[in-house]
DSSP file (Angstrom, degrees, kcal/mol; ACC not computed):
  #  RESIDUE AA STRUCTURE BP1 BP2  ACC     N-H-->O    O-->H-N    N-H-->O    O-->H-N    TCO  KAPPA ALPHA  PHI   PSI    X-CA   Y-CA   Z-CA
    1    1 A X     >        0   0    0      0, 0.0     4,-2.9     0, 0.0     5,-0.4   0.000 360.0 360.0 360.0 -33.7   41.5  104.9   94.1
    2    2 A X  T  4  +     0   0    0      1,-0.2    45,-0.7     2,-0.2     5,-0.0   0.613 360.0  56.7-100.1  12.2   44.9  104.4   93.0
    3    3 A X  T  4 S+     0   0    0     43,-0.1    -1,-0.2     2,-0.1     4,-0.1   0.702 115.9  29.4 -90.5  -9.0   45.2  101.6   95.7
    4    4 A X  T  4 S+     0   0    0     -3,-0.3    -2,-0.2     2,-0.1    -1,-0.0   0.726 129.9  40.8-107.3 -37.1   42.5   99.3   94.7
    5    5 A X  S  < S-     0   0    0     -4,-2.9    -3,-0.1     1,-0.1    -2,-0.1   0.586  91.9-146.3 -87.5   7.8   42.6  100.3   90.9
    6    6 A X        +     0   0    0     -5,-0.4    39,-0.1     2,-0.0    -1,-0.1  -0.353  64.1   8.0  66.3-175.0   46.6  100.5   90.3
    7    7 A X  S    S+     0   0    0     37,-0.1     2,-0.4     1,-0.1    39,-0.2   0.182  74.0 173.7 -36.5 149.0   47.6  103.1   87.7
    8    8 A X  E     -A   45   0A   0     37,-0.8    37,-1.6    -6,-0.0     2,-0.3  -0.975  29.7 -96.5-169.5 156.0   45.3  105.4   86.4
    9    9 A X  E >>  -A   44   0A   0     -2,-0.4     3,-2.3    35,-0.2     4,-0.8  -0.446  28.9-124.9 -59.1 112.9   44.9  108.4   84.2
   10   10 A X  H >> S+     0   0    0     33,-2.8     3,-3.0    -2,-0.3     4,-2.0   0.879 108.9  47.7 -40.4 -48.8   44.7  111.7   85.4
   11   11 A X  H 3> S+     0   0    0      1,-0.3     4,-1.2     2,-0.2    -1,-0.3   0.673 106.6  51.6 -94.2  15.5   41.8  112.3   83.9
   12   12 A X  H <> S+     0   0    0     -3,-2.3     4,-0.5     2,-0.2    -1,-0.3   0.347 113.8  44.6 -74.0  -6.6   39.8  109.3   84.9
   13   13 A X  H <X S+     0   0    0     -3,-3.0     4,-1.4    -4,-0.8     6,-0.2   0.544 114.2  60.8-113.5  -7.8   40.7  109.8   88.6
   14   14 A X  H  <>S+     0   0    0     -4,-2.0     5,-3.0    -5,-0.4    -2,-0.2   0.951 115.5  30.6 -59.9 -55.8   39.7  113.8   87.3
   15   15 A X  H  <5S+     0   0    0     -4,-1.2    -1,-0.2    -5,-0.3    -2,-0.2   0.525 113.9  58.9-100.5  -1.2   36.4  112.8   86.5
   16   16 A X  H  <5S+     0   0    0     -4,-0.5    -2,-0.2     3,-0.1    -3,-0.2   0.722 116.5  41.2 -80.7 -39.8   35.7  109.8   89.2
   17   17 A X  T  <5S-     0   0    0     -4,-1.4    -2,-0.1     2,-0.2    -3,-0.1   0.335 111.8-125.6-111.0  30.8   36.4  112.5   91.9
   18   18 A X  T   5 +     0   0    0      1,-0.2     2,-0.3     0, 0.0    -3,-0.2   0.865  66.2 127.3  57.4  44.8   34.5  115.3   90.2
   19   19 A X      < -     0   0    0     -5,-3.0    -1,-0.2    -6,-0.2    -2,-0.2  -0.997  68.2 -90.3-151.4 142.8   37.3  117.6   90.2
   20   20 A X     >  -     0   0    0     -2,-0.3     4,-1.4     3,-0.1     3,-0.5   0.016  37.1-125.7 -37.8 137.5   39.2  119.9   87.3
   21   21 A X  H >> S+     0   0    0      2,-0.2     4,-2.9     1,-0.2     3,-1.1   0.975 109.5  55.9 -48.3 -70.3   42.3  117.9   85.6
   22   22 A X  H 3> S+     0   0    0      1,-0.3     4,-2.0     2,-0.3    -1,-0.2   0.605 104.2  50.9 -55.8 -25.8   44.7  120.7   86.4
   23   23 A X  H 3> S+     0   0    0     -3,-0.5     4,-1.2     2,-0.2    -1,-0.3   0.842 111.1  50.8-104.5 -25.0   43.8  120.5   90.0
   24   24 A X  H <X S+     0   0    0     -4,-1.4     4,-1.1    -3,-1.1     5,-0.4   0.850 110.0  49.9 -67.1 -56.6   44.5  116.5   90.0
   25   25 A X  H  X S+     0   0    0     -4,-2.9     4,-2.5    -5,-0.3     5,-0.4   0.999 109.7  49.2 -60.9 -50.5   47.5  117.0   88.5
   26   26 A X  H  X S+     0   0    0     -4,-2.0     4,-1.8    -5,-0.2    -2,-0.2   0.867 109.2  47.0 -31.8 -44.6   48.3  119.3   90.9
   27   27 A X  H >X>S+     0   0    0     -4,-1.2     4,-1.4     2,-0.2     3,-0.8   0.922 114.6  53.8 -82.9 -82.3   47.2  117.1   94.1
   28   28 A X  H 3X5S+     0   0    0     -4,-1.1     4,-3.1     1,-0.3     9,-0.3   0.842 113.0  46.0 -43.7 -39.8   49.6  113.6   92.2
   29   29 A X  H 3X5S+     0   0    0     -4,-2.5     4,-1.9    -5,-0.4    -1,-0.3   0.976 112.1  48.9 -73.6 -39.3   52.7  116.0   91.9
   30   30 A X  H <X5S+     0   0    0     -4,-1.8     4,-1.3    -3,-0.8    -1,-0.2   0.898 119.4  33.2 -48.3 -43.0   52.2  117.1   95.2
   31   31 A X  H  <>S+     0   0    0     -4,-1.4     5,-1.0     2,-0.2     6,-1.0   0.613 115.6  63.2 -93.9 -18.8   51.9  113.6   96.8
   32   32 A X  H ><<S+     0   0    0     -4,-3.1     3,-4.1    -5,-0.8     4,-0.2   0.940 108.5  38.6 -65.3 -58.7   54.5  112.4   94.1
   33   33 A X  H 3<5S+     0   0    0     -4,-1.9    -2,-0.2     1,-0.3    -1,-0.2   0.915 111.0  63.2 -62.3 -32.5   57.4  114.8   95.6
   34   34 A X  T 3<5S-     0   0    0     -4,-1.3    -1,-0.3    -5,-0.3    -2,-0.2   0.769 117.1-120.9 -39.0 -43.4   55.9  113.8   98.7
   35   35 A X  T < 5S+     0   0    0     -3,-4.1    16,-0.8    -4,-0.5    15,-0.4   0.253  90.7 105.4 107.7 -10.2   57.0  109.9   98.0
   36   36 A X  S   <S+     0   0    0     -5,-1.0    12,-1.6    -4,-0.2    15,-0.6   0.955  84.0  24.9 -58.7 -65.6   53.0  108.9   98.2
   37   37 A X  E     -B   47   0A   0     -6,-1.0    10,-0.3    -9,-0.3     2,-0.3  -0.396  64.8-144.8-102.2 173.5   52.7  108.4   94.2
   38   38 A X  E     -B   46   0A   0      8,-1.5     8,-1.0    -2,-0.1     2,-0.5  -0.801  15.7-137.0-145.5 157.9   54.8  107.6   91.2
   39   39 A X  E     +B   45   0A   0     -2,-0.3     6,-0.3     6,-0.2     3,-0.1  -0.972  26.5 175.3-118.9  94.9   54.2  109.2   87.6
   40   40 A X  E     -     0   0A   0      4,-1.8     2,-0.2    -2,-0.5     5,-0.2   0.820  69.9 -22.9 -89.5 -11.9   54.7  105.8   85.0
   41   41 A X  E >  S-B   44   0A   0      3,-1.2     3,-3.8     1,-0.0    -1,-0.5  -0.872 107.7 -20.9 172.8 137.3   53.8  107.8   81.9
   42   42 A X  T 3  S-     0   0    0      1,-0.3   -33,-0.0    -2,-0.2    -3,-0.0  -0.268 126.3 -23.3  84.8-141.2   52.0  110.9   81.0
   43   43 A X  T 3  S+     0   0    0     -2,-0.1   -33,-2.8    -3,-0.1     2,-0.4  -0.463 111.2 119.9-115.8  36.3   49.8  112.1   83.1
   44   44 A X  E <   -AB   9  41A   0     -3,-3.8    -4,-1.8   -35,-0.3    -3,-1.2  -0.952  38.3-173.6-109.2 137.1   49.4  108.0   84.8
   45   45 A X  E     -AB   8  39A   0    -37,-1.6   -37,-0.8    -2,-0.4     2,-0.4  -0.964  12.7-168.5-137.9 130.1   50.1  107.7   88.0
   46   46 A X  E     - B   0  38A   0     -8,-1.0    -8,-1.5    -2,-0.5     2,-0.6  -0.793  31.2 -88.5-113.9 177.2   50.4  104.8   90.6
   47   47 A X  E     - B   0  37A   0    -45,-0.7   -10,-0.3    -2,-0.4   -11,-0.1  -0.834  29.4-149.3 -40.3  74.9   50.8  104.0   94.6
   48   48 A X     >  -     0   0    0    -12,-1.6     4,-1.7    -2,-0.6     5,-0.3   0.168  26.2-112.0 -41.3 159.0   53.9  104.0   95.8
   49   49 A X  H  > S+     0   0    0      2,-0.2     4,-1.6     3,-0.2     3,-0.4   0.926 126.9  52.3 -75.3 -23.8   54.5  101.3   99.3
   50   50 A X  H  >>S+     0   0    0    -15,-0.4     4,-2.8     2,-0.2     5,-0.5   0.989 104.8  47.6 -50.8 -56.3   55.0  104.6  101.1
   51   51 A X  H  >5S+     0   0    0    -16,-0.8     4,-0.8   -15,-0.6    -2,-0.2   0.728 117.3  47.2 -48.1 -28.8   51.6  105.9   99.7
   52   52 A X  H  <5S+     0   0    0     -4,-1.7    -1,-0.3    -3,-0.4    -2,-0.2   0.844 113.7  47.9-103.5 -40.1   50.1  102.3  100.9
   53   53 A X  H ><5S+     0   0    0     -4,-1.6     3,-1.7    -5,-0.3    -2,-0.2   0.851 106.6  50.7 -53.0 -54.7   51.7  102.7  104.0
   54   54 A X  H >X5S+     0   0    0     -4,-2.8     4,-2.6     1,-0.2     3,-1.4   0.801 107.0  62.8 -68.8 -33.0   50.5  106.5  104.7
   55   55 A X  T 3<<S+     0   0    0     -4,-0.8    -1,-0.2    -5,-0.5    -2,-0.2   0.860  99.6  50.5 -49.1 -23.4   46.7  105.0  103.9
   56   56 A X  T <4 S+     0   0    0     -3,-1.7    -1,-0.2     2,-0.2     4,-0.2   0.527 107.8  56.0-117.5   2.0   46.8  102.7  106.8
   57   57 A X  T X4 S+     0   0    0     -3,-1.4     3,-0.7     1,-0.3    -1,-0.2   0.831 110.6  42.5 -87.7 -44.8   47.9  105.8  109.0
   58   58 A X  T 3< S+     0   0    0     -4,-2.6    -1,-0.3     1,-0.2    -2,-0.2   0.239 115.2  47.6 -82.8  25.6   44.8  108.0  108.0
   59   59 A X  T 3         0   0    0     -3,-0.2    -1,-0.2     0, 0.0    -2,-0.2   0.498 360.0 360.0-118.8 -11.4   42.3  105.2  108.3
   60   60 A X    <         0   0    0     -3,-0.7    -2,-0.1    -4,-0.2    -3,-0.1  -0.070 360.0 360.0 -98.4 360.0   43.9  104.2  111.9
């Protein structure tokens, strides 16, 4: 989602993939400390070029 839409709110990507805020925040810090995502504000989060990179691995 947060490669075709660019940043986006935790709780829009909370309630587009039908899952608890807390547990979506969980999941972006994970994949942030990871390198995957970036945190621009808040609770908003974008796609890092890693994160676009690791996408083309799982689809592969």
């Amino acid at each position: 989602m947060l490669d075709e839409r660019g940043a986006v709110e935790v709780g829009t990507l909370a309630a587009t993939l039908d899952e608890h805020p807390v547990t979506v925040t969980q999941v972006c810090y994970d994949l942030q400390s990871d390198g995957h995502v970036q945190q621009v504000s808040g609770g908003v989060y974008t796609i890092t070029e890693d994160g676009r990179q690791y996408l083309t691995t799982l689809s592969e």
